[in-house]
N, C-alpha and C positions, 0 to 999 in steps of 0.2 A: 850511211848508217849500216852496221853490222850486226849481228846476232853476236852473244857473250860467245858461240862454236867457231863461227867464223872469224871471229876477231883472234878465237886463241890458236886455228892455226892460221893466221896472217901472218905473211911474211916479208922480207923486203927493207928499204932503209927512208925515211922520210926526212921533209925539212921542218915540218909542222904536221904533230896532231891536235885536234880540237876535240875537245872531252865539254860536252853542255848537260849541267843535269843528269850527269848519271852516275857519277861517285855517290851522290844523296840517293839516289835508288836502291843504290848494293845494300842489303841487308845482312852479308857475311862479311867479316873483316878477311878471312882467306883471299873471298875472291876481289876485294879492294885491291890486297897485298899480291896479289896473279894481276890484276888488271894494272897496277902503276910498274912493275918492274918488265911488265911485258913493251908497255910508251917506253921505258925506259933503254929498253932494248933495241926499238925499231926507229929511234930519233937517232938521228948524225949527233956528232959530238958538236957542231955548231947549230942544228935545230933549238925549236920549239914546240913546248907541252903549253898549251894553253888551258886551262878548267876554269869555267865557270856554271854556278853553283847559286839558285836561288836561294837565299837566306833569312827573307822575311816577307811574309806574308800574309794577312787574315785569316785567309784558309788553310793555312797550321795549324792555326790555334782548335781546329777542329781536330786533328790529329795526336796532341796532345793529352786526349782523351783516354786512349790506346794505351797499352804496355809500355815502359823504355824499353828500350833498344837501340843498342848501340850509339848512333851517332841522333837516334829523333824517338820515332812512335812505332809501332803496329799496331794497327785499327784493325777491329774484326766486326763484320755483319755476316751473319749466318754460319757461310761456311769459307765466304770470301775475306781476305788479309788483304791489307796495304799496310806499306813500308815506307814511312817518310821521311829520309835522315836531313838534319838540319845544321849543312856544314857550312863552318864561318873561314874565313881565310885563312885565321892563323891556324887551323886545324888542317886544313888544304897543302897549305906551307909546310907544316911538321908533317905533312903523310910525303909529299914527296920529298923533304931533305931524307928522310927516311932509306927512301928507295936510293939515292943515290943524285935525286937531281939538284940544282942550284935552283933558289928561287932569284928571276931575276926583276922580276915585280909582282907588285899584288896590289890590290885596292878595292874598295869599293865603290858601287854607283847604282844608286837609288837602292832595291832589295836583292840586286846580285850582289857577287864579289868575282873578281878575277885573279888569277895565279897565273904567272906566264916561268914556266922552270926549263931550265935544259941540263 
């Protein structure tokens, strides 16, 4: 696991990255669009992007509460925020054909979903 610093100067060429959970975290579309072109850059032209992304849950429905935003909620107590975006596959799929990758599967299983792009 990396910090959003370290990740942005990682460098190097990989077979596979694994992204769990943390595209629904980004609360800026910038740094979505900095963080999939950056995978996009560090995967071999035969690699894999793998994301997956909880998608349903009871305790969203708590967050819901919150502002929209972007892809879910921010909830605010006090002076504390949380950001809980609630991304489905096919949104996953159109963020990286975006970027330049192939989706070369996707699917669901039980409240995830999975994206595998290269």
């Amino acid at each position: 696991m990396l910090s959003f610093e370290e990740f942005k100067s990682l460098e190097g060429v990989f077979d596979m990255i694994t992204c769990f959970n943390v595209l629904s975290a980004i609360p800026c579309e910038q740094t979505i669009d900095i963080t999939l072109a950056k995978f996009k850059r560090l995967i071999r032209d035969d690699g894999r992007l793998v994301v997956v992304n909880q998608h349903r849950n009871s305790y969203f429905k708590t967050f819901k509460e919150g502002a929209e935003h972007l892809y879910g909620h921010i909830s605010s107590k006090g002076s504390y925020h949380t950001y809980y975006g609630i991304m489905d596959r096919e949104t996953v799929s159109r963020l990286l054909r975006q970027k330049g990758f192939e989706v070369i599967n996707s699917w669901n299983e039980g409240e995830r979903n999975f994206v595998i792009g290269n």
